[in-house]
ZAGUNU-266160 format. One record per residue (C-alpha): chain; x, y, z. Coordinates in steps of 0.25 Angstrom, whole numbers, always signed. Layout:
+-------+-------+-------+-------+
! chain !     X !     Y !     Z !
+-------+-------+-------+-------+
!     A !     X !     Y !     Z !
...
+-------+-------+-------+-------+
This chain:
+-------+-------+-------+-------+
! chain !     X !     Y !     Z !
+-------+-------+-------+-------+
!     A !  +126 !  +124 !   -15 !
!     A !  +124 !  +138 !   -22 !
!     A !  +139 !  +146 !   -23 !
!     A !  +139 !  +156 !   -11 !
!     A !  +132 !  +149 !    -3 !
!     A !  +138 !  +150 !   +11 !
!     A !  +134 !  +141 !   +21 !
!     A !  +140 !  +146 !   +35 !
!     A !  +143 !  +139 !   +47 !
!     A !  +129 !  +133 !   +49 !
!     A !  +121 !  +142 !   +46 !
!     A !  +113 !  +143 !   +30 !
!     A !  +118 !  +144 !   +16 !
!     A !  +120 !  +159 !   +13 !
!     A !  +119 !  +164 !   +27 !
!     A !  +125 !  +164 !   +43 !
!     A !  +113 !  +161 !   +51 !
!     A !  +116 !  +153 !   +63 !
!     A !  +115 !  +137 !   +65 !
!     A !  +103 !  +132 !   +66 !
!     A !  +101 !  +128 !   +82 !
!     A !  +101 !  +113 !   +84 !
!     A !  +106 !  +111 !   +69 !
!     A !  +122 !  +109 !   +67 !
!     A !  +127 !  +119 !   +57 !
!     A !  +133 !  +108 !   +48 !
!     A !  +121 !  +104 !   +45 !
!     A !  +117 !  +115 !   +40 !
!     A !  +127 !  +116 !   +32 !
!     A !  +122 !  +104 !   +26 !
!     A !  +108 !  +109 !   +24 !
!     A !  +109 !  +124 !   +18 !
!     A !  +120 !  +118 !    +8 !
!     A !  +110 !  +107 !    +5 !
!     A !   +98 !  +117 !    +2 !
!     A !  +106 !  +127 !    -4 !
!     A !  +111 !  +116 !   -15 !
!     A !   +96 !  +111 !   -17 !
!     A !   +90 !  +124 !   -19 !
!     A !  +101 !  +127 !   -27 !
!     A !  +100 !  +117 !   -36 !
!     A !   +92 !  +115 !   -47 !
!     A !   +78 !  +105 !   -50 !
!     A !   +85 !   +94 !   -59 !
!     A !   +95 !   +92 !   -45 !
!     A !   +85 !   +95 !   -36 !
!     A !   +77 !   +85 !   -43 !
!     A !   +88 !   +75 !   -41 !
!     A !   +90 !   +77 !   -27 !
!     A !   +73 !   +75 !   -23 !
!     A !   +76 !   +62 !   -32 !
!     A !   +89 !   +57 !   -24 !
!     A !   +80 !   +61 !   -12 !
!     A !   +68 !   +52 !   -15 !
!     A !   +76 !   +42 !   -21 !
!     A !   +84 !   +40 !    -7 !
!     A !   +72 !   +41 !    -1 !
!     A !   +67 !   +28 !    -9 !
!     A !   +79 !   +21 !    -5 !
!     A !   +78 !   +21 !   +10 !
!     A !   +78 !    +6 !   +16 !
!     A !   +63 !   +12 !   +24 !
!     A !   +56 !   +17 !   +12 !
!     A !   +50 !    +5 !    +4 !
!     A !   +46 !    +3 !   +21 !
!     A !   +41 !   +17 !   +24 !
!     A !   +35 !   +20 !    +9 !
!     A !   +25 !    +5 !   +11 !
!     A !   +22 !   +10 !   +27 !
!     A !   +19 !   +25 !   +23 !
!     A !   +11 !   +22 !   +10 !
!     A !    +3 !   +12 !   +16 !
!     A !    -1 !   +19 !   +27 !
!     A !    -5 !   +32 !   +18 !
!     A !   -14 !   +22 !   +10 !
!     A !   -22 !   +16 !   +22 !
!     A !   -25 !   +29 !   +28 !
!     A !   -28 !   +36 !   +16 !
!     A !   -37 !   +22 !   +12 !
!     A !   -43 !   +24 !   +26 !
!     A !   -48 !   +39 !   +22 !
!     A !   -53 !   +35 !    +9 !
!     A !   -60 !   +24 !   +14 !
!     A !   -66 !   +32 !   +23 !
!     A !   -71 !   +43 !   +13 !
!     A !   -74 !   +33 !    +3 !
!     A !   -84 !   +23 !   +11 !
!     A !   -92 !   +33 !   +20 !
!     A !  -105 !   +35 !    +9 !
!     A !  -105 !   +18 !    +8 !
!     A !  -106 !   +16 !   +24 !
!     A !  -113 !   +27 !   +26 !
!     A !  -123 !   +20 !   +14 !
!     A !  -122 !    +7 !   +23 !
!     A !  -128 !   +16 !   +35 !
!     A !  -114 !   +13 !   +41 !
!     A !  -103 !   +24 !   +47 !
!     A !   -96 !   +32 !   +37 !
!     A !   -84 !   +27 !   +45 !
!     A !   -87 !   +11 !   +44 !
!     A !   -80 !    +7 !   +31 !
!     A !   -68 !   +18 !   +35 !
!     A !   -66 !   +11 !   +51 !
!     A !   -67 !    -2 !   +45 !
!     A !   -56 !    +1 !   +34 !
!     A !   -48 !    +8 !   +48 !
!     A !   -48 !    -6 !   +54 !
!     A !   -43 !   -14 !   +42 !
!     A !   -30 !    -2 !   +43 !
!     A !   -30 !    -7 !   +57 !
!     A !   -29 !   -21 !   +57 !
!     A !   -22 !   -20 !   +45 !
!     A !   -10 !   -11 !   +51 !
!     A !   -10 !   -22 !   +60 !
!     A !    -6 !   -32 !   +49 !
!     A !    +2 !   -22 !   +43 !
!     A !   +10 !   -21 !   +54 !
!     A !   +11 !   -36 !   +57 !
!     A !   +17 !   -38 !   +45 !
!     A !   +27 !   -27 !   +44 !
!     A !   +32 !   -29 !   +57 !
!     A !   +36 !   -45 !   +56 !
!     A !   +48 !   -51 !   +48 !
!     A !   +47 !   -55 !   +35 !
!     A !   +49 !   -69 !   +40 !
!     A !   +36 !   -68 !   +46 !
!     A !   +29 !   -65 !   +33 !
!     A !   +34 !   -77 !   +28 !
!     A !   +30 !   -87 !   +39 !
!     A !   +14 !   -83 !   +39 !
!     A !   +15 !   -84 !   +23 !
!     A !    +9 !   -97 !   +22 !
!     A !    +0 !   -95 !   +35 !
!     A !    -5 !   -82 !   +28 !
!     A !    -7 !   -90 !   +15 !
!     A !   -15 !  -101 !   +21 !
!     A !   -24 !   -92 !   +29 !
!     A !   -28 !   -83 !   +14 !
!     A !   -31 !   -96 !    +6 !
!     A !   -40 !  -102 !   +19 !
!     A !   -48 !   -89 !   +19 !
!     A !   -48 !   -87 !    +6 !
!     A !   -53 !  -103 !    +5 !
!     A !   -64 !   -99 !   +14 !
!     A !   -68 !   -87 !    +7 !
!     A !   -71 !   -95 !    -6 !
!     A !   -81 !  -105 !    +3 !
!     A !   -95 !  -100 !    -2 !
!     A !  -101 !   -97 !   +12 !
!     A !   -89 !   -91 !   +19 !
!     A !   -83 !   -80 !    +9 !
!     A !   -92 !   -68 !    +8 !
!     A !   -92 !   -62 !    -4 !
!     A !   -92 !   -47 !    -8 !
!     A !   -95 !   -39 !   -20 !
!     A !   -94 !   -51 !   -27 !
!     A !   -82 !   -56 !   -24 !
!     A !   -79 !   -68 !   -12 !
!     A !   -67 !   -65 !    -3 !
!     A !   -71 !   -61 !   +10 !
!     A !   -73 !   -69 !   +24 !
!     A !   -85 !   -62 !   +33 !
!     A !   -80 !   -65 !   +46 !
!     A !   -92 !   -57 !   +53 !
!     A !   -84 !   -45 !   +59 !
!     A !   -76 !   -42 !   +44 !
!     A !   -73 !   -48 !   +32 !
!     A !   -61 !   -53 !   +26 !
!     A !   -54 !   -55 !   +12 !
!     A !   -44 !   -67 !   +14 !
!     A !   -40 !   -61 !    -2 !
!     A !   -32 !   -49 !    +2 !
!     A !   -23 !   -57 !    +9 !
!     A !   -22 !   -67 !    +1 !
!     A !   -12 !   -56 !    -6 !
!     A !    -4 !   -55 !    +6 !
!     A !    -4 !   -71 !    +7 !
!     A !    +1 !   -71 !    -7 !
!     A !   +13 !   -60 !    -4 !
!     A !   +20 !   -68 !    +7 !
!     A !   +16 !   -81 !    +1 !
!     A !   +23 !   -78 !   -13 !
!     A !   +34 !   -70 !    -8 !
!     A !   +38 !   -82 !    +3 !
!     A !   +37 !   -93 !    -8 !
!     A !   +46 !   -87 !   -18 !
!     A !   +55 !   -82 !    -8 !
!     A !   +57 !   -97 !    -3 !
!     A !   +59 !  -100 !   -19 !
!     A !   +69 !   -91 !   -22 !
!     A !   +76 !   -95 !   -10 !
!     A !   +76 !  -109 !   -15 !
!     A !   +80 !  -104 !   -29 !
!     A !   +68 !  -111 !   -35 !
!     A !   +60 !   -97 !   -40 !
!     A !   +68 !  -101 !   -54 !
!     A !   +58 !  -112 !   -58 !
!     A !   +46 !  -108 !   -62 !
!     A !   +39 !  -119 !   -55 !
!     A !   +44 !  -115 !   -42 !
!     A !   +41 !  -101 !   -45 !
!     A !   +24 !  -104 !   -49 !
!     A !   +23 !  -114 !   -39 !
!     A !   +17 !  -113 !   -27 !
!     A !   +15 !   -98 !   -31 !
!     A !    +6 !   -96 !   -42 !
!     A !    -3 !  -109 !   -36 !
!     A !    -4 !  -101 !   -23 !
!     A !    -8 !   -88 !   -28 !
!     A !   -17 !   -94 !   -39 !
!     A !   -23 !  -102 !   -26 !
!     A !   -27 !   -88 !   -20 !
!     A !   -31 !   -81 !   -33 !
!     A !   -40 !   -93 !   -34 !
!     A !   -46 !   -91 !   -20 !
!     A !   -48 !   -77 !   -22 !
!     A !   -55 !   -78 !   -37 !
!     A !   -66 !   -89 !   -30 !
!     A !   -71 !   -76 !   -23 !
!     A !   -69 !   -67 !   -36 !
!     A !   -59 !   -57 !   -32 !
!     A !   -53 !   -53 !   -45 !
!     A !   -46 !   -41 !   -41 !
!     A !   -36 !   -49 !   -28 !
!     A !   -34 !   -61 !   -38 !
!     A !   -26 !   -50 !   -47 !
!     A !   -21 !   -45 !   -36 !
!     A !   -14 !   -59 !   -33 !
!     A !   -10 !   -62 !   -48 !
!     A !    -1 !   -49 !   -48 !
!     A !    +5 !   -54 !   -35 !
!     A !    +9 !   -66 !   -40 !
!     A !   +14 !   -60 !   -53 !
!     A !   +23 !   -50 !   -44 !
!     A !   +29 !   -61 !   -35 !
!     A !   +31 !   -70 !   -49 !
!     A !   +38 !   -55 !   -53 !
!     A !   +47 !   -52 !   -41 !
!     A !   +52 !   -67 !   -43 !
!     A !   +58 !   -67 !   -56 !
!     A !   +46 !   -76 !   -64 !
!     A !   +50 !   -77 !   -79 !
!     A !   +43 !   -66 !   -89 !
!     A !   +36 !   -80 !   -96 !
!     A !   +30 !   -84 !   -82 !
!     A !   +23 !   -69 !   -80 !
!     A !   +20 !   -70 !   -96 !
!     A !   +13 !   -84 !   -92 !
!     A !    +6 !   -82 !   -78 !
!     A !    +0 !   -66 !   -85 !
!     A !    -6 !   -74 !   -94 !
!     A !   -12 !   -84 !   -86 !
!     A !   -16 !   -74 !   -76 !
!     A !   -25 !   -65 !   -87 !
!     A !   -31 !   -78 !   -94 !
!     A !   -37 !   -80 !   -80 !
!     A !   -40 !   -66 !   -77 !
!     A !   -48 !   -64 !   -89 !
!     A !   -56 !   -78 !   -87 !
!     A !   -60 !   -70 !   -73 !
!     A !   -63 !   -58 !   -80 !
!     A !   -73 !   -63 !   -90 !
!     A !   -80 !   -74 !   -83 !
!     A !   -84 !   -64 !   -73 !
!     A !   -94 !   -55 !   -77 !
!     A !   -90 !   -41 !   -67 !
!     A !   -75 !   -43 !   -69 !
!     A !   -76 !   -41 !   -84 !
!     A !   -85 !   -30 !   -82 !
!     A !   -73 !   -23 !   -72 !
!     A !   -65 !   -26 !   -84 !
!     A !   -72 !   -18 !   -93 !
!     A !   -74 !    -6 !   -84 !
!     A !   -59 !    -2 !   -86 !
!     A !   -59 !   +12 !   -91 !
!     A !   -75 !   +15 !   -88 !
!     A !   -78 !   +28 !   -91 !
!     A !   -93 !   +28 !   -94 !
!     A !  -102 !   +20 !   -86 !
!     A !  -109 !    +7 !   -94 !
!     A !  -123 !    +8 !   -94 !
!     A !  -124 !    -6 !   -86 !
!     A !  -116 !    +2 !   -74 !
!     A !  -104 !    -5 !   -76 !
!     A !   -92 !    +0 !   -73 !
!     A !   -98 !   +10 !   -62 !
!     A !   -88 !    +9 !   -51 !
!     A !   -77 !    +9 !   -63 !
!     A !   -84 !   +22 !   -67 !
!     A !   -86 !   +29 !   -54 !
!     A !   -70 !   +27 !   -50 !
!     A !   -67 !   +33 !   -62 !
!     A !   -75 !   +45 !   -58 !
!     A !   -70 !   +46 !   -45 !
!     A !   -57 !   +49 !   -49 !
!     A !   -63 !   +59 !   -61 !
!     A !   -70 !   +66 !   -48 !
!     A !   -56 !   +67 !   -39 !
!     A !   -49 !   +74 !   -48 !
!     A !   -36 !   +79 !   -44 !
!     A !   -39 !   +82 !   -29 !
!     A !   -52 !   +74 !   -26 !
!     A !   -66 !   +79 !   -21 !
!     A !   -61 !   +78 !    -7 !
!     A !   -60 !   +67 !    +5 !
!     A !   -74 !   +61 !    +7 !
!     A !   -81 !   +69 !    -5 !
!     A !   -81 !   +59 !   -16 !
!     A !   -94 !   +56 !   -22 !
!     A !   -89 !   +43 !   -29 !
!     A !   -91 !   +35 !   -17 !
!     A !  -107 !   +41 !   -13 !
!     A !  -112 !   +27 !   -20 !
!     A !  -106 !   +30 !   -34 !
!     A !   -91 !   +23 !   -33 !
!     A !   -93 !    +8 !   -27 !
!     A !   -82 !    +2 !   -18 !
!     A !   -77 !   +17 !   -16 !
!     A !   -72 !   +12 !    -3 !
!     A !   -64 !    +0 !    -7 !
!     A !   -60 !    -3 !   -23 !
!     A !   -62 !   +12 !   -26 !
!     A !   -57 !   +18 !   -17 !
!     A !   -48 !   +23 !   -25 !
!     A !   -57 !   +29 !   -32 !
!     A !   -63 !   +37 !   -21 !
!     A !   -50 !   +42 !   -16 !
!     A !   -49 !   +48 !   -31 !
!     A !   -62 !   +55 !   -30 !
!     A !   -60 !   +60 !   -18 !
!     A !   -43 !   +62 !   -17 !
!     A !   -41 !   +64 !   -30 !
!     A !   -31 !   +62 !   -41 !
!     A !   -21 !   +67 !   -28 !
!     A !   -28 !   +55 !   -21 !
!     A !   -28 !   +46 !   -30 !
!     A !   -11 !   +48 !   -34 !
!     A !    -8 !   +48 !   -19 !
!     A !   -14 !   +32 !   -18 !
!     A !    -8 !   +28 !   -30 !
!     A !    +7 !   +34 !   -25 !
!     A !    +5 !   +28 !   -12 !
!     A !    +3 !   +13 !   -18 !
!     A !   +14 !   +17 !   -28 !
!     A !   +23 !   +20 !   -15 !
!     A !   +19 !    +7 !    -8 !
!     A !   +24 !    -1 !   -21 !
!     A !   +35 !    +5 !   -22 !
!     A !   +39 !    +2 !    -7 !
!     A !   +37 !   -12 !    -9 !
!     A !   +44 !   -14 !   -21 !
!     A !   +55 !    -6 !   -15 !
!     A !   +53 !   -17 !    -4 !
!     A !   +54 !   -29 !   -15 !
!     A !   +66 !   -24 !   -22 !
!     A !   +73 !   -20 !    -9 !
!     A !   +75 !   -34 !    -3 !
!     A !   +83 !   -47 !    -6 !
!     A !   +73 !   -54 !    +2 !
!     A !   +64 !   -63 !    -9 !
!     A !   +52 !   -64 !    +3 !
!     A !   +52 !   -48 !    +4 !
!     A !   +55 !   -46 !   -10 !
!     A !   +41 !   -56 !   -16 !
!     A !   +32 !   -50 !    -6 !
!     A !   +35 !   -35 !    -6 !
!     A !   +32 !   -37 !   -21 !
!     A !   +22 !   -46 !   -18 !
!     A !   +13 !   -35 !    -8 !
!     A !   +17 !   -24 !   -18 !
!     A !   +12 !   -31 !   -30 !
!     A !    -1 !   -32 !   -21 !
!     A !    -3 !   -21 !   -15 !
!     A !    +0 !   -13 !   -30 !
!     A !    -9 !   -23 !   -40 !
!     A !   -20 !   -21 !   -28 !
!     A !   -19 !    -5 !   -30 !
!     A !   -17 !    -6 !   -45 !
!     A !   -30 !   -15 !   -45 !
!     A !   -37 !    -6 !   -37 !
!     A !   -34 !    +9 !   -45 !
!     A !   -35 !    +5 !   -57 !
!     A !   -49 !    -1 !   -53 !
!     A !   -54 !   +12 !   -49 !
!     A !   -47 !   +21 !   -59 !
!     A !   -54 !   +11 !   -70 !
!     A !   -41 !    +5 !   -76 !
!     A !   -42 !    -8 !   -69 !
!     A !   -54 !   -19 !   -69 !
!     A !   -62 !   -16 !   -54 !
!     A !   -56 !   -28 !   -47 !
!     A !   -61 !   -24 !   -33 !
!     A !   -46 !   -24 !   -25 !
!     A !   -46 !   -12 !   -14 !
!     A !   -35 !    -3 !   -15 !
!     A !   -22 !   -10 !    -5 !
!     A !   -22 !    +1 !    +9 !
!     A !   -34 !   +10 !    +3 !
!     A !   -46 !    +4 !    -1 !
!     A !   -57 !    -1 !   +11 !
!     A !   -57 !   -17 !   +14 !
!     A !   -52 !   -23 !   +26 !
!     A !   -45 !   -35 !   +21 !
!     A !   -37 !   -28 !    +9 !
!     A !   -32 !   -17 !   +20 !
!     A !   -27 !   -28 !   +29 !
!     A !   -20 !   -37 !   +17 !
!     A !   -15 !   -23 !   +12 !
!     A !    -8 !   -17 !   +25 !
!     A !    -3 !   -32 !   +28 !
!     A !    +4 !   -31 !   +13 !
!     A !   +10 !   -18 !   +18 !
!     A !   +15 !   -24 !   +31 !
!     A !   +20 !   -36 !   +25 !
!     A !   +28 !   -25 !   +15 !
!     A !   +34 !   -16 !   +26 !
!     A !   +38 !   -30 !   +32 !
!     A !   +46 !   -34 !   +20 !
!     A !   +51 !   -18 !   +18 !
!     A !   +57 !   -17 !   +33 !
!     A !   +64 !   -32 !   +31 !
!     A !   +76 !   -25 !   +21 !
!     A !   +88 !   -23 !   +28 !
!     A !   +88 !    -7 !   +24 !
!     A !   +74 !    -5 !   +32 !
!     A !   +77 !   -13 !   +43 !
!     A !   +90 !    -5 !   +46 !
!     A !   +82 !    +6 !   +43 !
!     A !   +70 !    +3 !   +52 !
!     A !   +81 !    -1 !   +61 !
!     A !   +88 !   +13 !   +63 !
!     A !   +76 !   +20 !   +63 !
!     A !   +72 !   +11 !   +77 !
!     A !   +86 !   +13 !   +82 !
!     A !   +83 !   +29 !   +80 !
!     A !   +70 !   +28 !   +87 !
!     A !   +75 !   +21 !  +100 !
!     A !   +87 !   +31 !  +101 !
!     A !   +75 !   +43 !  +101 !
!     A !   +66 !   +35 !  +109 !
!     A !   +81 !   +31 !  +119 !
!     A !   +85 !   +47 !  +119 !
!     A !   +71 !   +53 !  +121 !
!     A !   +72 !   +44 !  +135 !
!     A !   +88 !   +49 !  +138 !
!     A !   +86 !   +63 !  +134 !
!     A !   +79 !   +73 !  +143 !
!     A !   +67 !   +80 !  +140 !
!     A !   +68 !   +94 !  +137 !
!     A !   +63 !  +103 !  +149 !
!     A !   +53 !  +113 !  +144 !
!     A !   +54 !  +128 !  +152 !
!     A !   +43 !  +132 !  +161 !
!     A !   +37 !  +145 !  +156 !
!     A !   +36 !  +156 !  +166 !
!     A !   +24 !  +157 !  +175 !
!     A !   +13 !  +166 !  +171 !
!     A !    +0 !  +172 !  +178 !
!     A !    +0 !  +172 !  +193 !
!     A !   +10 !  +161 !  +195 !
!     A !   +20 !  +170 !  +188 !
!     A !   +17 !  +182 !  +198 !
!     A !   +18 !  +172 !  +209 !
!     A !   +34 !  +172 !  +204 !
+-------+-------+-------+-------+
């Protein structure tokens, strides 16, 4: 506080004004010394002191729990309004609403939040009693979905089950099958001090996941395969593998890749569309191309909700795999930042989670369901900002399909699940319910405060 300062018996620094009503004058003491020492101060302390703000502020036991409940929920509705403004020119080109694709997407964020909340609220025990149920129930649909007759095939690719009234893709939660399921079998390992051996530690993991990745390449789904691989590889990290087992398992991985690659005709031309700036004269690389342009069009600030031109037949998928795209035409670079920060959030929340517990169960799948839900985004920008191969994953919360919103908001139940089972957010979780039934308790005790009558006016009042 500045020399000469006076701060007088409650009143403000510098002057004699009376205490504020209802305020105690020690407290504001307390305030007009605190501001009259920051405005005093200069930008290197002031700068210290916003860092010492945010950085409490990251510590908190409710954060990593708040920051995956707030950025998740800003995800789905600001998904919902894209998805509204990007699928209106398709239905309305399939003589269909301009809301269809927009209220189906709503009822996906329905049922979903229903799955979301089924998982948050349960112990952690629970997760780890339907693992092997779960599990059993994704490779059954998944062996139906490979049966020629009973998977149904779109744009190219085999993975879904028509069962008449909606469609189903047993794939997406082949993920979530794979979080528990990994995260349960190498917490029983460590427990029996076994992950040390390398058999132990391959084995039954890598059969199973490879078990999945061979299911879900019979229908041709490239871009969920890598989506798997860099699950496993995250679980095989969080447990301590050894640097020659990563160097051995890479290499394996893109031998294999590269056979998929070349013996498939379109993936190798995906690969070549990387960093298209011209369009061939075959037409390849057009939807490459046209997401480029939709973000040269945004510039900073967009064109304006629901005045894109990208998606009037130009831009394919602009609904689902583009999306991005979209929301970079018509939100700009502004937009466009705003999504990326929000998944940067999310992953920080759920490492914050991994790195926060000493339980080996919470610890495997908090990095498991990070490492998914941040390879799927990773996949999905770099697609529609040309840097990536065009591997067809939606964009986790945002993009339009109903079984990739109810396997994403079941991962962020399943997250807020493991981020309320530390002791820090469960005393902290705790207190705030305790503060909540005191106000609810002495809202009941406490009498309501009368309100005067006013005075009578008009003939009532010369009746007086």
């Amino acid at each position: 506080m500045r020399r000469g300062a006076v701060v007088g018996q409650g009143g403000r620094a510098g002057g004699s004004s009376a205490p504020e009503k209802g305020r105690p004058a020690g407290s504001l003491r307390v305030i007009s010394a605190t501001t009259t020492a920051y405005k005093s101060a200069g930008p290197v302390a002031r700068l210290q002191a916003f860092r010492a703000r945010v950085r409490y502020a990251l510590d908190r036991p409710l954060t990593p729990y708040l920051l995956i409940a707030g950025t998740a929920l800003l995800l789905v509705v600001l998904g919902l309004m894209m998805v509204f403004s990007a699928s209106q020119i398709l239905a309305l080109g399939q003589h269909r609403s301009t809301q269809f694709y927009f209220y189906k997407q709503l009822l996906a964020v329905v049922l979903g939040f229903a799955l979301l909340l089924g998982f948050a609220l349960v112990p952690v025990a629970v997760l780890r009693v339907i693992v092997y149920p779960m599990m059993l129930v994704v490779i059954g649909a998944m062996v139906l979905v490979a049966i020629p007759g009973i998977g149904m095939e779109v744009n190219g690719n085999r993975n879904w089950l028509d069962f008449g009234v909606f469609q189903f893709q047993p794939s997406e939660f082949a993920k979530l099958a794979l979080v528990l399921w990994g995260a349960d079998l190498l917490a029983r390992k460590q427990k029996t001090g076994t992950l040390d051996q390398w058999k132990h530690l391959l084995v039954p993991l890598v059969p199973g996941t490879l078990l999945l990745l061979a299911l879900i390449m019979l229908g041709g789904d490239m871009g969920t395969t890598m989506i798997l691989v860099a699950m496993l590889f995250g679980l095989l990290w969080m447990v301590g593998a050894p640097l020659r087992l990563f160097v051995a398992t890479l290499g394996v991985a893109v031998v294999v890749c590269t056979a998929l690659v070349v013996t498939v005709p379109h993936r190798a031309e995906r690969l070549s569309c990387i960093g298209v700036t011209k369009l061939d004269p075959a037409g390849d690389c057009f939807q490459a191309l046209h997401g480029v342009y939709s973000f040269g069009l945004g510039g900073l600030f967009g064109s304006g909700l629901g005045a894109g031109v990208e998606k009037w037949g130009q831009l394919p998928e602009a609904h689902t795999d583009f999306i991005f795209a979209t929301t970079g035409e018509e939100l700009g670079l502004v937009g466009t930042l705003s999504v990326i920060g929000l998944f940067a959030a999310l992953g920080y929340a759920g490492i914050r989670v991994a790195i926060g517990t000493k339980d080996p169960f919470v610890r495997y799948a908090a990095g498991a369901a990070t490492t998914w839900i941040m390879a799927q985004a990773v996949i999905n920008l770099g697609s529609a900002l040309g840097l990536l191969p065009i591997a067809g994953v939606p964009l986790p919360l945002f993009s339009y399909g109903g079984s990739a919103m109810l396997s994403a908001m079941s991962a962020i139940g399943v997250l807020l699940c493991l981020a309320r089972s530390s002791s820090g957010a469960k005393a902290a979780l705790a207190a705030r319910s305790k503060n909540s039934r005191i106000r609810r308790q002495l809202a009941r005790v406490l009498p309501r405060r009368r309100t005067t009558a006013r005075p009578a006016s008009g003939p009532a009042r010369r009746e007086r």
